[in-house]
C-alpha positions in Angstrom: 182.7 -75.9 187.1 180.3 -78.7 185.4 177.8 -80.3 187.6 175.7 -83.6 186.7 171.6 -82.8 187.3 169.7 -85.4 188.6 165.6 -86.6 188.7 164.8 -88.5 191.4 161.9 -90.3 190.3 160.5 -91.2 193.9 156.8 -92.6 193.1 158.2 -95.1 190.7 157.9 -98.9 191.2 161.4 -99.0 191.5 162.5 -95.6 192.7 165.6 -94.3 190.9 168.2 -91.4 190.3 168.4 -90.2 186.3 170.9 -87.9 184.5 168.8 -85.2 182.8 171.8 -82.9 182.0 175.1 -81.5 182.5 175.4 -77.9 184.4 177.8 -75.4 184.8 178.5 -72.7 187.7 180.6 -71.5 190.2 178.9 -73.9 192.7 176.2 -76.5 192.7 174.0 -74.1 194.2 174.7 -71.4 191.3 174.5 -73.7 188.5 171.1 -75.2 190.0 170.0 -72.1 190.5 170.6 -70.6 186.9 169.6 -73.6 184.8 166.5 -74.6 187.3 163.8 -73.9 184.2 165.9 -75.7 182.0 166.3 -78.5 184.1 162.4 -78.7 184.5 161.9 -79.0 180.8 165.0 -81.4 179.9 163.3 -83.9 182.8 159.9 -83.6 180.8 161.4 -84.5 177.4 164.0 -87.2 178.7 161.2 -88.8 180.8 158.1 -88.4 179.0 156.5 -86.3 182.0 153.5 -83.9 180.8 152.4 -81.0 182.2 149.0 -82.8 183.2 150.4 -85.7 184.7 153.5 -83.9 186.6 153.4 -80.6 187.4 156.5 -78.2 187.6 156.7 -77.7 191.3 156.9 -81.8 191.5 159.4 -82.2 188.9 161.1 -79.0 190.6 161.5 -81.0 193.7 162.7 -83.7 192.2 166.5 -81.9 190.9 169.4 -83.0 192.2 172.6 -81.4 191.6 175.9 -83.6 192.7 178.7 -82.4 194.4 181.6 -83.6 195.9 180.0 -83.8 199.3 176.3 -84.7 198.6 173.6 -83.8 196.7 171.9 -80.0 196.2 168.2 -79.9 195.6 166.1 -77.1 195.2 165.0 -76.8 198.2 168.1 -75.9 200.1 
């Protein structure tokens, strides 16, 4: 199943939700899960976030995965 991936970007002026990517698996949690490093670095190209300015662990808490109920972060 295909999963939309999501960056919260929370310390914005104007906080907002981003697509970053398209994700595959057997669940949200599998697809987040197995495309997590990817995710990181599609968020830093899409976004323009360096490794100085935002570090992984932030950007990591920052994915979102949708699914019919809700949304799936990382975290879970």
């Amino acid at each position: 199943m295909t999963y939309e991936a999501l960056f919260y970007d929370g310390w914005a002026d104007v906080p907002a939700y981003y697509l970053i990517d398209g994700i595959e698996g057997r669940t949200a949690e599998n697809a987040l899960a197995n495309n997590l490093d990817r995710l990181i670095q599609r968020a830093r190209e899409q976004l323009d976030l360096s490794s100085e300015s935002v570090s992984d662990l932030r950007i990591r808490q920052s994915i979102y995965v949708l699914r019919r109920d809700g949304l799936v972060s990382p975290r879970e």
